[in-house]
Backbone atoms as SQL, in Angstrom:
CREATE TABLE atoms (id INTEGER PRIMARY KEY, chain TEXT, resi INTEGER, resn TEXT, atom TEXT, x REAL, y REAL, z REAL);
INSERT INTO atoms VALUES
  (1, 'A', 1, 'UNK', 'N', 0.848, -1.176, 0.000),
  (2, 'A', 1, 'UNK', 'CA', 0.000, 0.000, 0.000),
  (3, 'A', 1, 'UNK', 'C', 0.900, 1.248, 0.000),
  (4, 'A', 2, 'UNK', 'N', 0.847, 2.191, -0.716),
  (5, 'A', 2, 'UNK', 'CA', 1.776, 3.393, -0.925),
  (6, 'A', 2, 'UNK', 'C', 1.062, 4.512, 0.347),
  (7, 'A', 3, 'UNK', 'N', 1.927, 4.844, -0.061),
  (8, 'A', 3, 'UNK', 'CA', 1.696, 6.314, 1.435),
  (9, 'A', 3, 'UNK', 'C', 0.409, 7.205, 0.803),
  (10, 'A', 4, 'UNK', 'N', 0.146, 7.108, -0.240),
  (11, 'A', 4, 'UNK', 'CA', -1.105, 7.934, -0.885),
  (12, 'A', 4, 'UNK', 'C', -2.135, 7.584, -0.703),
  (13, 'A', 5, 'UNK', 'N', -2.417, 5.865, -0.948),
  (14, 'A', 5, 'UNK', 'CA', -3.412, 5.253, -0.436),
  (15, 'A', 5, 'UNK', 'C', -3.182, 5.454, 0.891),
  (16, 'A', 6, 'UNK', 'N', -2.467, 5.212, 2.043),
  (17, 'A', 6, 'UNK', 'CA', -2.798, 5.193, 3.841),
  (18, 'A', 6, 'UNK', 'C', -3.202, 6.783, 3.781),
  (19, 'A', 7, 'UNK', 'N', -2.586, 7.807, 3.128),
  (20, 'A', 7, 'UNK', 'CA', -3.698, 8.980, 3.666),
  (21, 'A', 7, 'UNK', 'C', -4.743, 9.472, 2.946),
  (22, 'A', 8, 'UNK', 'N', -4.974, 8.635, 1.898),
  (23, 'A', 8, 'UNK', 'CA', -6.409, 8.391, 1.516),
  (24, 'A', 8, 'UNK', 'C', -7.414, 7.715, 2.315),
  (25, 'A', 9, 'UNK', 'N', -7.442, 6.650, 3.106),
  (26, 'A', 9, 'UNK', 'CA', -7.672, 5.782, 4.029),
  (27, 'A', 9, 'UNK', 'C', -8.123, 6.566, 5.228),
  (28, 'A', 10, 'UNK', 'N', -7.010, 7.373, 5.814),
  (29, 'A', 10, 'UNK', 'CA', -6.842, 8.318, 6.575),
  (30, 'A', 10, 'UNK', 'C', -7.877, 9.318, 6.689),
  (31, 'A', 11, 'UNK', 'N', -8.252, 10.058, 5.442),
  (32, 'A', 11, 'UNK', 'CA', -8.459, 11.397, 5.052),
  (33, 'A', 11, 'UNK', 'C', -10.062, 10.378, 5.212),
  (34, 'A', 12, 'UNK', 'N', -10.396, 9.330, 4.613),
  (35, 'A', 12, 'UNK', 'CA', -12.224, 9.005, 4.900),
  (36, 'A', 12, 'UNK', 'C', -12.411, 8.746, 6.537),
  (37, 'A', 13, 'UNK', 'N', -11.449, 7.971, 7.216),
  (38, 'A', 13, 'UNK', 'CA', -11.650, 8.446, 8.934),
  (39, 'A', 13, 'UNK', 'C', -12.086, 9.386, 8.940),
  (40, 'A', 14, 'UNK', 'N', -11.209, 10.114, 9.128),
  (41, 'A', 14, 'UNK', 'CA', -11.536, 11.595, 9.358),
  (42, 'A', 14, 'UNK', 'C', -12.831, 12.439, 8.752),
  (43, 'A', 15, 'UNK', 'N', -12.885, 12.476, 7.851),
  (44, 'A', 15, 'UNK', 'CA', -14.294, 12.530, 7.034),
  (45, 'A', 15, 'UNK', 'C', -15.708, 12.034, 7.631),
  (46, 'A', 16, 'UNK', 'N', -15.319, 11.092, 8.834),
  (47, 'A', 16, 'UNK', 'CA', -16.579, 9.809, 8.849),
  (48, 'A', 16, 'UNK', 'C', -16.262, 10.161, 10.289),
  (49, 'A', 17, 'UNK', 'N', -15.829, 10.433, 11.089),
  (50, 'A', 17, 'UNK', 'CA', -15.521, 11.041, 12.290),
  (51, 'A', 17, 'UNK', 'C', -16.072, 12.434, 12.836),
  (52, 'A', 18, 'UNK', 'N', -15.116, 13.221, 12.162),
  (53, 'A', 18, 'UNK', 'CA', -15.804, 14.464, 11.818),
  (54, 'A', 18, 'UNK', 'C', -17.108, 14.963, 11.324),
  (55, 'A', 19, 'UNK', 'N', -17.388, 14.568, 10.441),
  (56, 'A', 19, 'UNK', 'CA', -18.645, 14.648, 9.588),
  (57, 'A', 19, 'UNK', 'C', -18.586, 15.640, 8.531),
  (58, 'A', 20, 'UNK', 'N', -17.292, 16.230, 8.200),
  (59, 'A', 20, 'UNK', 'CA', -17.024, 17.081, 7.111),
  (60, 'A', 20, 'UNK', 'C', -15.572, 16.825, 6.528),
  (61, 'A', 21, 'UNK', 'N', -15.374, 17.734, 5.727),
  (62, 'A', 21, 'UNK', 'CA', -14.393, 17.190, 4.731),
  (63, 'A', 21, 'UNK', 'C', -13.494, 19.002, 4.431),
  (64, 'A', 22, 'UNK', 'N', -13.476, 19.873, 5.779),
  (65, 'A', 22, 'UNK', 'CA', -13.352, 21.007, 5.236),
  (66, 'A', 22, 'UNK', 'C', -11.921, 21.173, 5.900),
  (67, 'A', 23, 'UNK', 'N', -10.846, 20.162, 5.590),
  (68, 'A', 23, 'UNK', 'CA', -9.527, 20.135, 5.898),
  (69, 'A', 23, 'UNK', 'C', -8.676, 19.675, 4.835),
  (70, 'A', 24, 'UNK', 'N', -7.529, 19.862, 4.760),
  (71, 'A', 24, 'UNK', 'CA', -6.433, 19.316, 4.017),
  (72, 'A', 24, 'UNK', 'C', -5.393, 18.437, 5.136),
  (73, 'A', 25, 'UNK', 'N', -5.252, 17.194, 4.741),
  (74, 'A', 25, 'UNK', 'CA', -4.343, 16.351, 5.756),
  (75, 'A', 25, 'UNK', 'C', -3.045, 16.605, 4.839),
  (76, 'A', 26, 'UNK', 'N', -1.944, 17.262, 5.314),
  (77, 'A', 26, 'UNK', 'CA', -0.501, 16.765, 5.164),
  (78, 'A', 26, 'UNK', 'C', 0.465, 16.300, 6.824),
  (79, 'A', 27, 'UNK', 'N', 1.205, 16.078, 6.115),
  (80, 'A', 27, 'UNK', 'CA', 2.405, 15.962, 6.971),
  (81, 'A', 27, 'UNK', 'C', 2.374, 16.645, 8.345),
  (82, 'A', 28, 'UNK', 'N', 2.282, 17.857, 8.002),
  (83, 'A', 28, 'UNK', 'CA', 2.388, 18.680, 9.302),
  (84, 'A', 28, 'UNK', 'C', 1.188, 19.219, 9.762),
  (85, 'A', 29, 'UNK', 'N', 0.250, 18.430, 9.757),
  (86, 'A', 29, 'UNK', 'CA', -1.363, 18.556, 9.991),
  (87, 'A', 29, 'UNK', 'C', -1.816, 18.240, 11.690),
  (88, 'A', 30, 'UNK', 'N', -1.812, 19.125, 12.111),
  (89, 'A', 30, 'UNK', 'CA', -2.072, 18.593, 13.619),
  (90, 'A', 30, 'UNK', 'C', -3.842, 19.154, 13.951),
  (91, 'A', 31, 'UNK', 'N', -3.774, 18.816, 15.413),
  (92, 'A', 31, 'UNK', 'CA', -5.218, 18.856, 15.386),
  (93, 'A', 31, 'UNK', 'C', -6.209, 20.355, 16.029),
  (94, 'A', 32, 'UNK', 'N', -4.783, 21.274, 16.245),
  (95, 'A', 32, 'UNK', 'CA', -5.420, 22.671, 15.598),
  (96, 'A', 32, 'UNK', 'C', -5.317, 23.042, 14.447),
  (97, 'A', 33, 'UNK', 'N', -5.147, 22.345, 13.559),
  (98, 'A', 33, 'UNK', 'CA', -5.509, 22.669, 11.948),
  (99, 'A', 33, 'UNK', 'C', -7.126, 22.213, 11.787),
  (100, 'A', 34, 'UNK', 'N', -7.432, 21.364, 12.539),
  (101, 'A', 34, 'UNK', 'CA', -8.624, 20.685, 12.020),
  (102, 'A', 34, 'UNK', 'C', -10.156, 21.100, 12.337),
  (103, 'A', 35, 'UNK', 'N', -10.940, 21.716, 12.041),
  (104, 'A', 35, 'UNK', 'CA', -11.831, 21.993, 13.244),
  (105, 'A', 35, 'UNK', 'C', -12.708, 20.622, 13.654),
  (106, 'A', 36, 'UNK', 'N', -13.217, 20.581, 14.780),
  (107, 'A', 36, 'UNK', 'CA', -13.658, 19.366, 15.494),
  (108, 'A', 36, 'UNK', 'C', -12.044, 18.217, 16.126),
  (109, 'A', 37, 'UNK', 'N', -11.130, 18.687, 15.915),
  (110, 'A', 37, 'UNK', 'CA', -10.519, 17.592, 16.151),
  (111, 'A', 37, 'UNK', 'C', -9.390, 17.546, 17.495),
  (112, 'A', 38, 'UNK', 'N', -11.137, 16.562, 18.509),
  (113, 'A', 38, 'UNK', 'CA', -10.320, 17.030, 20.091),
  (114, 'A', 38, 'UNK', 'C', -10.215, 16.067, 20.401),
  (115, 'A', 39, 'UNK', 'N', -9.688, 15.780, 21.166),
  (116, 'A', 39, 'UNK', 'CA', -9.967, 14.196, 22.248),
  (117, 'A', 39, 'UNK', 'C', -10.395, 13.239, 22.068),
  (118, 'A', 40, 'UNK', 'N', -11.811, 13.720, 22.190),
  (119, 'A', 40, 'UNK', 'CA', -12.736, 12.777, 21.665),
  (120, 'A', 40, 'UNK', 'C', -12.868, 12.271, 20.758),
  (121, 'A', 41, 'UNK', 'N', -12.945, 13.170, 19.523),
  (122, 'A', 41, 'UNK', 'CA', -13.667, 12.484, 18.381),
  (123, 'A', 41, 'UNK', 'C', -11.520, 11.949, 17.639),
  (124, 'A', 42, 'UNK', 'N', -10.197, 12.487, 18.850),
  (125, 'A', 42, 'UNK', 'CA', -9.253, 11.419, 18.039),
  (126, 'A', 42, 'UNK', 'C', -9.069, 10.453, 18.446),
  (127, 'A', 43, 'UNK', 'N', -9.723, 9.905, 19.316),
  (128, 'A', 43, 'UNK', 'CA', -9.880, 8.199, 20.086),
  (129, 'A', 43, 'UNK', 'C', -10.591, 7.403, 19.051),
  (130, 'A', 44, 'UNK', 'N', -11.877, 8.347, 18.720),
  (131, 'A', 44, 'UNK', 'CA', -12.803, 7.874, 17.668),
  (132, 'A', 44, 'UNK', 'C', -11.952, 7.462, 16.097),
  (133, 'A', 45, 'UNK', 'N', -11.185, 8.601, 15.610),
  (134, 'A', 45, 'UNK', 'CA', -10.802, 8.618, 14.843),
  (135, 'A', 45, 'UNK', 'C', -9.473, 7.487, 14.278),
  (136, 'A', 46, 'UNK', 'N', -8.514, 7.545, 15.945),
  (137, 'A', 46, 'UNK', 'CA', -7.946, 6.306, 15.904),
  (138, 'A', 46, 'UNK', 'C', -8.366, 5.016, 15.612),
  (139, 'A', 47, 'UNK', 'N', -9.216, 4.466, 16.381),
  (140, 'A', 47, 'UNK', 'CA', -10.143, 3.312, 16.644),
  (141, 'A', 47, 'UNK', 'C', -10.516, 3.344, 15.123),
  (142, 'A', 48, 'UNK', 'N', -10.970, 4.088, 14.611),
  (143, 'A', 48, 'UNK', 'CA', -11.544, 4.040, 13.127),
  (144, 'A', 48, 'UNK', 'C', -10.766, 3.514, 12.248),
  (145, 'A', 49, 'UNK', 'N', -9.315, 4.441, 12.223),
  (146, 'A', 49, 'UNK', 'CA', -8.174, 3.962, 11.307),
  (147, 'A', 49, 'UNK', 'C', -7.643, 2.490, 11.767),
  (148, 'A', 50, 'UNK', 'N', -7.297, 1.916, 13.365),
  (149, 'A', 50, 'UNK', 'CA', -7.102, 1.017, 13.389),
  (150, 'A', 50, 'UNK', 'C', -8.294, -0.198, 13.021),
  (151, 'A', 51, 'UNK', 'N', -8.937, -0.294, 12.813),
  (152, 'A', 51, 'UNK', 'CA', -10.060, -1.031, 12.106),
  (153, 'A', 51, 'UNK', 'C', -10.337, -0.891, 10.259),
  (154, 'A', 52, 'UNK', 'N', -10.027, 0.447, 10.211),
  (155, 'A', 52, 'UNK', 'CA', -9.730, 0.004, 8.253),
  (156, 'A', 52, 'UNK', 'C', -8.519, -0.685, 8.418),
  (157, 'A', 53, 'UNK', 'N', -7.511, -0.477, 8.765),
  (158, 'A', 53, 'UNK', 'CA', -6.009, -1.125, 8.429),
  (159, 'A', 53, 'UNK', 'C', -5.965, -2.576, 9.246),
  (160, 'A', 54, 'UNK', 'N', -6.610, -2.982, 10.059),
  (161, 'A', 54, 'UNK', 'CA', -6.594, -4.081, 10.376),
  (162, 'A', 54, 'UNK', 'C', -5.465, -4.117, 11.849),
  (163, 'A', 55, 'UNK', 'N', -5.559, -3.230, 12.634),
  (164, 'A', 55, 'UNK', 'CA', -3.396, -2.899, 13.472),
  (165, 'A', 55, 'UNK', 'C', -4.538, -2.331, 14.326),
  (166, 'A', 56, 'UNK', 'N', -3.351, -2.541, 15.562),
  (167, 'A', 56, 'UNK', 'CA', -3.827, -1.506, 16.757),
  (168, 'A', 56, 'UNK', 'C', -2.372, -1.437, 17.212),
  (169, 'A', 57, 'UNK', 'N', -2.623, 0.018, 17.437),
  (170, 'A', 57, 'UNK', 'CA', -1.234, 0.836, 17.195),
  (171, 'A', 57, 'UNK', 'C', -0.945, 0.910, 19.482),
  (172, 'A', 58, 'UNK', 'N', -0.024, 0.436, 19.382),
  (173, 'A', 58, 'UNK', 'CA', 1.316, 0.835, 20.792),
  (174, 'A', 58, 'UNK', 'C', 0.791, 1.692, 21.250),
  (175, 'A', 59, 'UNK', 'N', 0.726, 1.652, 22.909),
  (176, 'A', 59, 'UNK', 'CA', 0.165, 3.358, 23.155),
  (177, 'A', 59, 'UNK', 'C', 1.519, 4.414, 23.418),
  (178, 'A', 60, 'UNK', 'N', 2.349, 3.696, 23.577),
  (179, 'A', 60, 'UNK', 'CA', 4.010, 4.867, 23.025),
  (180, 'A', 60, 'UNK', 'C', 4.088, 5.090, 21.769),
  (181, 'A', 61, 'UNK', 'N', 3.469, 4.607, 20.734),
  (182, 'A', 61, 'UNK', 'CA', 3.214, 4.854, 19.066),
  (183, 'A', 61, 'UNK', 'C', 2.329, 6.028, 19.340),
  (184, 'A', 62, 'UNK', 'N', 1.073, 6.248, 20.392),
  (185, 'A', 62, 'UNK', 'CA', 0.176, 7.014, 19.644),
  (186, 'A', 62, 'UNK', 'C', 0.705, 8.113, 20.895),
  (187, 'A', 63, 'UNK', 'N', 1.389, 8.341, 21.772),
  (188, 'A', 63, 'UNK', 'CA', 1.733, 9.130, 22.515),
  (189, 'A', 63, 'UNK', 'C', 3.152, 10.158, 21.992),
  (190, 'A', 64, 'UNK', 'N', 3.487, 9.606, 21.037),
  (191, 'A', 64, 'UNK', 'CA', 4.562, 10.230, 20.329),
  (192, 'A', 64, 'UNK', 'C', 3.947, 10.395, 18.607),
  (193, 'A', 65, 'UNK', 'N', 2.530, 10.283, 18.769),
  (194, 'A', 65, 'UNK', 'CA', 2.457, 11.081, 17.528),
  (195, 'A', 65, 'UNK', 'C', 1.815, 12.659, 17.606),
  (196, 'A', 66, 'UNK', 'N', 2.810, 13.510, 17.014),
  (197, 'A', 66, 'UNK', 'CA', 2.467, 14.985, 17.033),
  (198, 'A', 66, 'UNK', 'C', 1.411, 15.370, 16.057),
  (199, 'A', 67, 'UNK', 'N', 1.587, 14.885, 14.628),
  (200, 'A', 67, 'UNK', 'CA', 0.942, 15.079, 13.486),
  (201, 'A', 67, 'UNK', 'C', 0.444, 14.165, 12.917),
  (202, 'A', 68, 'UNK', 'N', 0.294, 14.750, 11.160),
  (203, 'A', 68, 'UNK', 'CA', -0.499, 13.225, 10.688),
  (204, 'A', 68, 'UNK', 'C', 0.585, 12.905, 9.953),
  (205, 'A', 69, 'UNK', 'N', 1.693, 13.053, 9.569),
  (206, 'A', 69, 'UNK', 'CA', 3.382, 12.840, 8.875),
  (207, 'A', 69, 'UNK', 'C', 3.577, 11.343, 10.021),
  (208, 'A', 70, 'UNK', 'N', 2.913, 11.749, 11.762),
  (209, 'A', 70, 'UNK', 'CA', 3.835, 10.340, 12.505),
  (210, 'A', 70, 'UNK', 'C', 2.905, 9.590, 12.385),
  (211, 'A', 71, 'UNK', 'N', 1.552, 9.929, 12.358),
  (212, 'A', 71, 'UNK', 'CA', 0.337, 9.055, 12.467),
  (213, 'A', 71, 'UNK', 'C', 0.370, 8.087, 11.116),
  (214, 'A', 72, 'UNK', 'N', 0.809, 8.498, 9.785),
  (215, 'A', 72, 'UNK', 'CA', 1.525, 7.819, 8.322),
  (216, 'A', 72, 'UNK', 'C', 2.126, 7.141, 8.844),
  (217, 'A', 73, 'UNK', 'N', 3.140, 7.135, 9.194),
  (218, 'A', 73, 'UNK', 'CA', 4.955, 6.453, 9.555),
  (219, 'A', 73, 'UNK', 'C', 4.191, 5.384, 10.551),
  (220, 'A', 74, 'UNK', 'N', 3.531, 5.252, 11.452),
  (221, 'A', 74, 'UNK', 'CA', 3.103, 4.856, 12.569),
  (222, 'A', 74, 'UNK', 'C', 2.344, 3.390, 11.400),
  (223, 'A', 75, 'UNK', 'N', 1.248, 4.061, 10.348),
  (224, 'A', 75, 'UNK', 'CA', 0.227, 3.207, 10.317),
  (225, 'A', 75, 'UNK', 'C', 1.275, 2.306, 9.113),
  (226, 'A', 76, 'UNK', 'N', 2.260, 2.853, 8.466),
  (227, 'A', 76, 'UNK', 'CA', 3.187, 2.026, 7.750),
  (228, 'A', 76, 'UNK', 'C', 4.283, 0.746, 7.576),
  (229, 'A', 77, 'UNK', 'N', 4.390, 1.038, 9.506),
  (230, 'A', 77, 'UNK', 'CA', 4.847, 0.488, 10.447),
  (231, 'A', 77, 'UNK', 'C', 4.279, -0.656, 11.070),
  (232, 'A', 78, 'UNK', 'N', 2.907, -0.366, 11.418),
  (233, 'A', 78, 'UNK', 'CA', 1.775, -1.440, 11.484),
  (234, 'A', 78, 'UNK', 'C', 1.867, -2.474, 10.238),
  (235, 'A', 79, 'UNK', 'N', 1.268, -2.066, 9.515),
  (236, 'A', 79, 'UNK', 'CA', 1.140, -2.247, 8.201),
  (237, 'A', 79, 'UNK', 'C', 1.919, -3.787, 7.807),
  (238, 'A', 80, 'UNK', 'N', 3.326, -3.380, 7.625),
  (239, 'A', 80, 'UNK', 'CA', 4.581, -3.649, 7.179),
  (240, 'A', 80, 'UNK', 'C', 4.868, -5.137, 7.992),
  (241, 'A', 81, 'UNK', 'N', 4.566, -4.892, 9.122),
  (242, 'A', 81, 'UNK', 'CA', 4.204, -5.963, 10.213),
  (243, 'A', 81, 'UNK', 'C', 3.614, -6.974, 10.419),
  (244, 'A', 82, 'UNK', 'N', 2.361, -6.770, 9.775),
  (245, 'A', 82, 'UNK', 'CA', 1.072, -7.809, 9.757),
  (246, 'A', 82, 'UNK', 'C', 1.337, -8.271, 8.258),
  (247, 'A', 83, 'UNK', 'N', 1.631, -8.400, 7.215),
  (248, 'A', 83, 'UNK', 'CA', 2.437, -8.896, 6.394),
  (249, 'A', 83, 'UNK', 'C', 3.168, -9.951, 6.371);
């Protein structure tokens, strides 16, 4: 799976979480870029992504992710693994 598809993948979480689509995910996308995106709905949002990808991510994986650049690297990592 290329890194385009996981933040394609990514980008419908979020979409389906949120309930809108009025963001751009890059690299350095954190979650005051996003509106709606607190606490809550990124437990939701996690849980979401780990269930399309099939992984449940380390909680030192998700405690050291700042952005969506580590939250990529993170789900690539998974990924790469279950393989």
């Amino acid at each position: 799976m290329t890194r385009e598809d996981i933040l394609s993948k990514v980008n419908e979480a979020f979409t389906k979480i949120l309930e809108h689509n009025n963001f751009e995910l890059k690299d350095e996308t954190t979650a005051h870029d996003v509106d709606g995106w607190e606490s809550v709905t990124h437990m939701l949002i996690i849980t979401e992504i780990e269930n399309m990808f099939g992984i449940k991510f380390k909680l030192m994986d998700l405690m050291n992710m700042d952005n969506v650049g580590d939250l990529l690297k993170a789900i690539e990592t998974e990924t790469s693994n279950t393989n």
